[in-house]
C-alpha positions in Angstrom: 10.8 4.8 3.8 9.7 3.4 0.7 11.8 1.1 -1.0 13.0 1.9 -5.2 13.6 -0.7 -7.4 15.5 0.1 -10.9 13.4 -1.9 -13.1 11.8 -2.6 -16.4 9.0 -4.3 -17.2 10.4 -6.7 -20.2 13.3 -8.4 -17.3 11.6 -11.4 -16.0 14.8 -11.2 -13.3 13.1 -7.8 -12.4 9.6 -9.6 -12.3 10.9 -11.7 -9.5 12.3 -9.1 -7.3 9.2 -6.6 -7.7 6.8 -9.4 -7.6 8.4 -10.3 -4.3 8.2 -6.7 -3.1 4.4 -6.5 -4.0 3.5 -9.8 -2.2 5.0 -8.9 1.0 3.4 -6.0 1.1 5.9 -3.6 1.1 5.7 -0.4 -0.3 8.2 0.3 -3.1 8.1 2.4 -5.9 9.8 1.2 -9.6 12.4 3.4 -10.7 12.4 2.8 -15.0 15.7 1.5 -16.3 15.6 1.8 -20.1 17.5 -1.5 -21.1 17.0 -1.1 -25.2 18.4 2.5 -25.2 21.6 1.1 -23.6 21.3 2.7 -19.6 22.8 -0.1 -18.0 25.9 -0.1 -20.6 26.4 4.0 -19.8 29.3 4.6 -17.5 27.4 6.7 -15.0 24.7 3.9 -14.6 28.1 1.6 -13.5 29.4 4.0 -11.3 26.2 5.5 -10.0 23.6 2.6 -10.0 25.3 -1.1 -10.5 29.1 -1.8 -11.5 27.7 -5.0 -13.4 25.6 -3.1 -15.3 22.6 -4.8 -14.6 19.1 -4.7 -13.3 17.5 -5.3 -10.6 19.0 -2.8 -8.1 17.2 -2.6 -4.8 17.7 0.8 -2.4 15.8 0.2 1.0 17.4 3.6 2.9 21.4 2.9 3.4 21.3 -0.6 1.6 21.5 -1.5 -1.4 21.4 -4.7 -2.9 21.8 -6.6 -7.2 20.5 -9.4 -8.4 16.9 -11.0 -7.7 17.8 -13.9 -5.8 19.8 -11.4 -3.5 16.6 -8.7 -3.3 14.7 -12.1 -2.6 16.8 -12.8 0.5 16.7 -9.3 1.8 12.9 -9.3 1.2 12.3 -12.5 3.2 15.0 -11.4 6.0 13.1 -7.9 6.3 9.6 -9.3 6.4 9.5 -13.5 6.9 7.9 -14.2 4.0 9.2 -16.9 1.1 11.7 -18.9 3.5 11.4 -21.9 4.6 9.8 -23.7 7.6 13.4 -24.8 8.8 16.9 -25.3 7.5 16.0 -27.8 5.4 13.6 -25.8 3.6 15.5 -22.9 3.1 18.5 -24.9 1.6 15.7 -26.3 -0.7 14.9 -22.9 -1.9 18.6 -21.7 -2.3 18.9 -24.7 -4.3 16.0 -24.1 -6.9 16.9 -20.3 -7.0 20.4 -21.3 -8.4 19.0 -23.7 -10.2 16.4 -21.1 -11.9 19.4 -18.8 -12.4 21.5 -21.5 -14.0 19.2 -23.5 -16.3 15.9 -22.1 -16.5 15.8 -18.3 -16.5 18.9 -17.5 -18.1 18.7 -19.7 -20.9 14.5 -18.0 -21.2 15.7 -14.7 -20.8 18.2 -15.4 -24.0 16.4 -16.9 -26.3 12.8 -14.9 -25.4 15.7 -11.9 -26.1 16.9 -13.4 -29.7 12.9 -14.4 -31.1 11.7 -11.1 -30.1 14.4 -8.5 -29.4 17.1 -8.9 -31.6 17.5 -7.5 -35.2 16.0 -10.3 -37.3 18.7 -10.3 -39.1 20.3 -11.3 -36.1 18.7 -14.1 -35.1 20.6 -17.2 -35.5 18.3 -20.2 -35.7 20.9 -22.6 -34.8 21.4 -21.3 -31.3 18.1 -20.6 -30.9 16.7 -24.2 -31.6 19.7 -25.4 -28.9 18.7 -23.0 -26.2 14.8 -24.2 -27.0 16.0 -27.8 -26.5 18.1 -26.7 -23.4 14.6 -24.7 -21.4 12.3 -28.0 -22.8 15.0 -29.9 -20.8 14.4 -27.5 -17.6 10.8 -27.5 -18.0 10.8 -31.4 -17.9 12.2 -31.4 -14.6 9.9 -28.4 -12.9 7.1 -30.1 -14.7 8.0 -33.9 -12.6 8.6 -32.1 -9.6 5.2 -30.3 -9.7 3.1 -33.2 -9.9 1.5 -33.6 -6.8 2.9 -30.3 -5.6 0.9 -26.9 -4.6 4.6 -25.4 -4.2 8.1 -26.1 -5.6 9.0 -26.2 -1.8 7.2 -26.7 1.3 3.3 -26.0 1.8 3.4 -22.0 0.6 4.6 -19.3 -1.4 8.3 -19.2 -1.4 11.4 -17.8 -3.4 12.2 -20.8 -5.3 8.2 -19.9 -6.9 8.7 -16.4 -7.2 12.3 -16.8 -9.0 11.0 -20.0 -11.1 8.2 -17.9 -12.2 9.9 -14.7 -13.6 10.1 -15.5 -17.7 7.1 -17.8 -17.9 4.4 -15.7 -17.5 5.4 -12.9 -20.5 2.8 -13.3 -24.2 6.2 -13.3 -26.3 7.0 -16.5 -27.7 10.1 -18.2 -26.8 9.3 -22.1 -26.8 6.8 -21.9 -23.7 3.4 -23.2 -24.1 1.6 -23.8 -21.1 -0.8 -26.5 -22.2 2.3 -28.4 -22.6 3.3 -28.7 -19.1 0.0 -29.1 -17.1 1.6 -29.4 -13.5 3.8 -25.7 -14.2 0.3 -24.2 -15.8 -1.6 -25.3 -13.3 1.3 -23.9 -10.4 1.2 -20.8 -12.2 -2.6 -20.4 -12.3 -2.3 -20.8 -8.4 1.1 -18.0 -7.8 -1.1 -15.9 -9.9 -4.7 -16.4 -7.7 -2.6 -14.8 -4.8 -3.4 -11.9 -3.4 -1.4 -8.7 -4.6 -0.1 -10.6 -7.8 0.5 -9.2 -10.9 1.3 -9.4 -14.7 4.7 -8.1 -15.3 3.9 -5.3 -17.6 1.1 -4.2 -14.8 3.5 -4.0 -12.1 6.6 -2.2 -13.5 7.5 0.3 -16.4 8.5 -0.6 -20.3 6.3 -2.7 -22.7 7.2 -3.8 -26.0 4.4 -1.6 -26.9 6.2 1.3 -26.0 8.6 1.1 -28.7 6.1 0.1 -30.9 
């Protein structure tokens, strides 16, 4: 049965749910949740879809499952791929998946939404110069902990990369340059040489361009 993922292609939270679906091979099929014309705030896509009005939504058959971290467990408990070796591993990964939720995705998400998706008018440059200072903060410590690393855990592919990844590989500015942070570029060059990988606006629905 193939598996449907509400998605659109904008969400790096999305990006690391289908991009974990597309590397383990699965076969899935994106289901296009149009975020700017308000779906997820519409009562029926609360009732019907997700009660937090959000995407991700995974439906494999009888299950259904929210948020990327979550789709990222059910993912590697279906198939073995992105755990750990051994406990210790896998409590590595849970760790830098909360810690991507917490200080590096959210606060990426945000403020690539303010610069690029907000009414200009509504773009306060006060919060968005403290959210800048808050990701350069995050990328300092992914940055140290890459040096000498292939992987942010163990010797492979695992969640904590394909949850670390989600916002970093959009064109939109939002405070990210690569050149600036050689050990994440040169992590993300490698998540990207892996077989089945691809660009965000290749793998699901909705582009920028398409309100253009």
């Amino acid at each position: 049965m193939t598996i449907k993922l509400h998605c659109f292609g904008e969400s790096g939270n999305c990006y690391k749910a289908a991009l974990a679906l597309e590397l383990a091979g699965l076969e899935w099929e994106p289901v296009f949740v149009d975020f700017f014309k308000g779906v997820t705030r519409t009562p029926e896509f609360r009732s019907e879809v997700n009660e937090m009005g959000e995407a991700p939504v995974m439906i494999d058959g009888d299950f259904r499952t929210t948020q990327s971290g979550a789709i990222q467990a059910y993912i590697t408990e279906k198939t073995g791929r992105f755990g750990g070796k051994d406990r210790e591993e896998n409590y590595d990964i849970f760790r830098w998946v909360l810690w991507d939720n917490h200080k590096l995705s959210s606060t990426a998400g945000l403020t690539r939404f303010l610069i690029n998706f907000l009414p200009e008018e509504h773009r306060n440059p006060d919060v968005i110069a403290f959210n800048q200072g808050r990701l350069k903060t995050a990328y300092a410590v992914l940055n140290t902990h890459l040096e000498g690393r292939d992987w942010i855990v163990g010797d492979g592919v695992t969640n904590a990369d394909l949850s670390c990844c989600g916002y970093l590989y959009y064109p939109e500015p939002f405070g990210f340059d690569r050149a600036d942070w050689p050990h994440i570029d040169a992590w993300l060059t490698r998540l990207s040489e892996q077989p089945g990988w691809k660009h965000p606006y290749d793998l699901m629905p909705g582009n920028p361009s398409d309100r253009a």
